[in-house]
N, C-alpha and C positions, 0 to 999 in steps of 0.2 A: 676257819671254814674248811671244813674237808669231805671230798667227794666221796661216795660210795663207789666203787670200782666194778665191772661185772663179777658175779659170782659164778667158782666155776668155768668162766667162758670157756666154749669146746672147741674153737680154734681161733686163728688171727683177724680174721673176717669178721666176728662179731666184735673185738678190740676196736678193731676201726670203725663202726656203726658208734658203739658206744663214743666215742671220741670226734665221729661226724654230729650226732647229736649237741654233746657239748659245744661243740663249735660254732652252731648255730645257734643255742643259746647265750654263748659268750657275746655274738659277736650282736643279737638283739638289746644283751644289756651295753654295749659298747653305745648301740647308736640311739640307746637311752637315758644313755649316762649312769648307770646301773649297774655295778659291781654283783649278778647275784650269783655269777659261779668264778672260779677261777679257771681262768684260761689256761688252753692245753698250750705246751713247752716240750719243744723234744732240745737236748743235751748229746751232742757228737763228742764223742771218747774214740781218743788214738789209744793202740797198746802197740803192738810192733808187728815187722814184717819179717818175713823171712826170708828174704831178700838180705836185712841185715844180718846172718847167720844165725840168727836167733829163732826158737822154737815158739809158736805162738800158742800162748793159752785159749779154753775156750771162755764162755761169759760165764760158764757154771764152777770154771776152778774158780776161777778169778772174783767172783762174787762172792759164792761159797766161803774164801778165806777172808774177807771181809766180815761171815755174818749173814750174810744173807741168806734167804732161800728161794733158790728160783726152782717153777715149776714149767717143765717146757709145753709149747702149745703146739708147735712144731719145730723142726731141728734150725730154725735161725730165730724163731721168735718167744720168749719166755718171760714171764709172768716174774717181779722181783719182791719179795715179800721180808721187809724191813722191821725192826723194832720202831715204833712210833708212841710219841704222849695220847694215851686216849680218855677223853671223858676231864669230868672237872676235877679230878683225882690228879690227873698227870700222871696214873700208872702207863707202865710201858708194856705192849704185846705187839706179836707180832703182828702186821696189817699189807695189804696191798700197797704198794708204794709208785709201780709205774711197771711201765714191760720194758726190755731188752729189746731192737732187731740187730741181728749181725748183719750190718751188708758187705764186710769181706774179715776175713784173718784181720784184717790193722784198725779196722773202724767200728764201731756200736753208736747204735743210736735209743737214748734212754728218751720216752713219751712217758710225761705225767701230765696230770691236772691237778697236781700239789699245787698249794700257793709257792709265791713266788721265792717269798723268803725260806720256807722250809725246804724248798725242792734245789736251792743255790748248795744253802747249807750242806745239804745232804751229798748232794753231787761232789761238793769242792773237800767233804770229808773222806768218801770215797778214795777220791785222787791222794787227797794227802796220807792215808793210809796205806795205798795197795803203789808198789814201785810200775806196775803192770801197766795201772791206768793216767793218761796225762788227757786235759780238753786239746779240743784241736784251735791253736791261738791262730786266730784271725789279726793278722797284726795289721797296723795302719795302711802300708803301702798293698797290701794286698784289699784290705775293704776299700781304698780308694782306688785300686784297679776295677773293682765288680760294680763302684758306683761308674767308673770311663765306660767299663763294656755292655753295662746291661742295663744297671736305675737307670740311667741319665739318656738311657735311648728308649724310654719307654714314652708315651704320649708326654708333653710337654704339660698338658693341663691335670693329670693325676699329682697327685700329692706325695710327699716323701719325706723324709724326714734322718737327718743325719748328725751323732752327735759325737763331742768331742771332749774327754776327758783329758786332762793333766794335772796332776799333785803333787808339788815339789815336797813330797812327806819329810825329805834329807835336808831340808831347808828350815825344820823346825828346832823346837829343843826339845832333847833328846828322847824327854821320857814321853813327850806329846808324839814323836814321831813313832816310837817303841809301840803306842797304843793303834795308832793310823794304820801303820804297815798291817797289823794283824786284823782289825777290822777290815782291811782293803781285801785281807784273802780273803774271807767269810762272808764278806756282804754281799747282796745279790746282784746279781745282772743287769737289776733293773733298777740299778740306784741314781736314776737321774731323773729327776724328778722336774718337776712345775713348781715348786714349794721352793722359796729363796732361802739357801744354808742359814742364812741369818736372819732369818725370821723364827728365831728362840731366844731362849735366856743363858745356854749353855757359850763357855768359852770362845773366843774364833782367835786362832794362830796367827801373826801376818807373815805371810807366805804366799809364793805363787798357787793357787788355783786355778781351775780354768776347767767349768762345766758348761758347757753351751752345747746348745741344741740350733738348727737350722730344719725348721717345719715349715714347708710352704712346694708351690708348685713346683715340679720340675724345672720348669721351662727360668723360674726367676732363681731357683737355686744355680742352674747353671752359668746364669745369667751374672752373678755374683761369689761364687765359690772362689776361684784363681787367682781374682786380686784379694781377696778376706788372706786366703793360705799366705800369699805374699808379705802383709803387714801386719800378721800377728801367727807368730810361731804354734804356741798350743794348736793351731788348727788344722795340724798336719798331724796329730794324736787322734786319730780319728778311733772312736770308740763303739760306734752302735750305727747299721745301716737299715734304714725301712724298704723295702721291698715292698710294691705298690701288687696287689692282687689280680692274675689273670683273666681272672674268669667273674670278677665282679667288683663290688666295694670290698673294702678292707683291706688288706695288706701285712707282711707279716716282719717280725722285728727280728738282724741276726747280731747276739754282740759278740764283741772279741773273743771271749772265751768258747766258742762256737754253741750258744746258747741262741736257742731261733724259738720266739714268742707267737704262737698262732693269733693274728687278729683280724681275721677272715671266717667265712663261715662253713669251710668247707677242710678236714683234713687229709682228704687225699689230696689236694691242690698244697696244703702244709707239706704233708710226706716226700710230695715231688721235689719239694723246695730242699727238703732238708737230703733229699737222694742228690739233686741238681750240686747242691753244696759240695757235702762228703766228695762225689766226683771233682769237683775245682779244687775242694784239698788236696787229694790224693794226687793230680798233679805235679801242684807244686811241691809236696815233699818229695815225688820222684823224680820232680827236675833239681832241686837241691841239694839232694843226695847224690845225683847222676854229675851233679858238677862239682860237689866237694871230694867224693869220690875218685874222679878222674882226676884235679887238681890233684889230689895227695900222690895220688900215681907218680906225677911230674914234677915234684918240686923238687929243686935240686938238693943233693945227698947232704952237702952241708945243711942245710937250712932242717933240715928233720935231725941232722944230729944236736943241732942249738934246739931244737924244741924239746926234746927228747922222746917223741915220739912221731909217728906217720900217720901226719894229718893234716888238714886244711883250717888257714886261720878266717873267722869270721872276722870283720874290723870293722867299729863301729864309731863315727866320727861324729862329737857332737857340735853345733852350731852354732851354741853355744857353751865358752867354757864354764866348771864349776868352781865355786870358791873355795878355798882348802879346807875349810869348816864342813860345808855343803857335801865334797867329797869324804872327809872321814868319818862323817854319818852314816854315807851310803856305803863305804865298806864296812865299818863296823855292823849293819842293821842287816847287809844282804846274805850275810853267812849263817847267822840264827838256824836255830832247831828250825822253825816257823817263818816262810821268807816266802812271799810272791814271785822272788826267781826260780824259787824250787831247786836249789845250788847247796852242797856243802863244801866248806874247805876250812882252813885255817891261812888266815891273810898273813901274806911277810911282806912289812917294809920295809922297802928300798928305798925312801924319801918321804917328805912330810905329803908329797903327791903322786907316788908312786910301787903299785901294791904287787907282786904277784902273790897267785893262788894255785896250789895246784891242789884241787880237788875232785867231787864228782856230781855228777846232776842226780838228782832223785829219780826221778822219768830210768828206771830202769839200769840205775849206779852206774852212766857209763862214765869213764876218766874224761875230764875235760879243765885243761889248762887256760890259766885269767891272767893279762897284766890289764890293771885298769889303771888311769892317769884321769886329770881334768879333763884332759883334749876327747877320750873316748876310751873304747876296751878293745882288746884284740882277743878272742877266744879259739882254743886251736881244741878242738875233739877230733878223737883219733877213727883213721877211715871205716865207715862202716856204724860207725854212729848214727842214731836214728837224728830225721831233717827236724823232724817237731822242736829240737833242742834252739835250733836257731831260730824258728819264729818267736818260741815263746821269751828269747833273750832282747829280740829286736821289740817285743809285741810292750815288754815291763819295762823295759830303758826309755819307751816314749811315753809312756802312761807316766811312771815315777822320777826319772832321772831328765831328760833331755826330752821337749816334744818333735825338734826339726834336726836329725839325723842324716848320714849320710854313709850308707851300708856298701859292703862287699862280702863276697863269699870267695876266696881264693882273687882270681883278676876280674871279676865276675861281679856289674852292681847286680844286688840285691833287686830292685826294683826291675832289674831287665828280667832274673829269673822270674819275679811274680808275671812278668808281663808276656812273658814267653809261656809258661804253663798255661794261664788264663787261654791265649787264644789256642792253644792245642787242646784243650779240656772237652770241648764238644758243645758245649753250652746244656742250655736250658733243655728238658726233655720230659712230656708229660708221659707219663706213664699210667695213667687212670682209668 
């Protein structure tokens, strides 16, 4: 099912009509049970700051060497015009694909009304192609900050909805897990479903899983969340947060990968949400940067000569240990050409449970130094490294490896910076 896109449109103003329409048709088949359009989906893309010495591209290099072609509508908003299957042929031309907005040098915000599965695809090829672009990871301890500051103080009787992923895929055998990991980058956003995994004929691994959803009122989700987190670890993997809608029914879906589902009937009320966001991240990578940063300032001169470089160690402690089977799955599988850490290196062991790595992140080849053990990993990237690198380490070690974690960033938990950003961010701000 695929949309027609405006043709031509002569500026950014009829984008949004077109897409306020949709919206309301979306959100009629929602409350009819009626799949007849695909709902609009805006897609948050980090590239860098200049802040970190680094010169920042604009949407047009950076797409451009992708492939694309973007046509601007004005100097922050453009038009991205993709190879796509068209027609029952399956030739490929080029077509409308979704718009671009820059809202600064470090952030873009891509709006389609692709389905859901082609528009993941496409996004998550992007990234894996272009060093330039990374999503902005939503990791657990920060979407369970935005459920403490803002879901969970919305009216007690609106509805909400919050879900939670873990996949111990390093738990399996080998060649099942080799297939998981790679489907895990590619598959959509929205892959949690109502449909029970096993309700097919195809194989099921036994391994830890753990897909649950908690759909229900505010007021009982808070009511119950704290002691759930307490007695079952995956539920601290927190995956997908609903966001309950301002200005009426519906409400809109953000998951980890900073993918935010409109299902409301209004996109400027979506826009706002996805602007209100980008500001909460932009945050915390500059209080994480502002703290890894100054840490590497200070750490004593020995301790940077044993690293070999001048940097800040991330240290990630898990809760629970792994078995040594378990763990040399997940070293063998996380360095791959193709890897949801988005990590190269070549792993050296120093024990049947103990790896270093010194390699480098994708996100823009900066060096960044690994010892991983059962107990957890210690990751030291050198000052000046962009912050994205640490959510998306903390965001795939809960998803894939460990769900109940216990982070720092230099002497610095993890969880205080998200919680320190959060309340300096400014909050919520309609702009409409």
């Amino acid at each position: 099912m695929k949309t027609n896109y405006p043709n031509k449109p002569k500026d950014r103003f009829e984008v949004y009509r077109f897409f306020n329409g949709l919206s309301v048709e979306g959100k009629d088949g929602l409350d009819r049970q009626q799949t007849r359009l695909p709902l609009v989906k805006s897609f948050l893309f980090e590239h860098v700051s200049s802040r970190n010495g680094r010169t920042p591209r604009s949407p047009k290099e950076i797409f451009g060497s992708l492939g694309v072609k973007c046509e601007f509508l004005d100097e922050t908003f453009t038009e991205l015009r993709d190879l796509d299957q068209v027609g029952p042929s399956g030739k490929e031309r080029l077509r409308t694909v979704g718009y671009v907005e820059q809202y600064s040098e470090r952030f873009f915000a891509y709006y389609t009304c692709d389905e859901s599965q082609n528009s993941g695809k496409r996004a998550a090829g992007w990234i894996t192609r272009s060093p330039d672009l990374d999503f902005t990871w939503f990791s657990g301890p920060l979407l369970q900050r935005l459920w403490d500051t803002d879901v969970s103080q919305r009216d007690d009787n609106r509805f909400s909805k919050l879900s939670f992923m873990h996949e111990s895929v390093f738990e399996m055998p080998e060649d099942a897990s080799h297939e998981s990991l790679d489907a895990d980058e590619d598959e959509s956003a929205e892959s949690i479903s109502d449909t029970p995994d096993d309700d097919n004929d195809s194989p099921e691994f036994e391994r830890r899983k753990a897909r649950f959803q908690m759909a229900d009122r505010i007021g009982r989700i808070k009511e119950s969340l704290g002691s759930l987190q307490q007695t079952y670890k995956p539920l601290h993997a927190l995956y997908a947060l609903r966001f309950p809608s301002r200005s009426g029914k519906g409400c809109h879906d953000l998951y980890q990968q900073g993918r935010i589902t409109n299902r409301s009937s209004s996109f400027e009320e979506h826009r706002n949400l996805v602007r209100y966001l980008y500001r909460t991240y932009d945050s915390v990578l500059m209080r994480t940067e502002e703290t890894a940063w100054h840490s590497a300032e200070i750490l004593p001169s020995g301790m940077r000569a044993n690293i070999g470089t001048k940097g800040v160690p991330l240290i990630v402690r898990f809760q629970e240990e792994l078995t040594e089977a378990t763990f040399r799955r997940w070293v063998t599988l996380a360095f791959r050409k193709r890897n949801a850490f988005r990590l190269w290196g070549e792993p050296i062991w120093l024990g049947p449970k103990k790896v270093h790595v010194y390699g480098a992140d994708r996100h823009l080849w900066q060096p960044i130094n690994l010892e991983l053990t059962e107990k957890g990993l210690t990751a030291i990237l050198p000052q000046g490294t962009c912050g994205n690198t640490f959510h998306r380490l903390v965001t795939n070690i809960q998803t894939y490896v460990c769900p109940a974690i216990d982070a720092w960033l230099g002497a610095d938990e993890f969880r205080s910076i998200v919680d320190n950003s959060i309340e300096s961010s400014g909050g919520y701000i309609d702009e409409g």
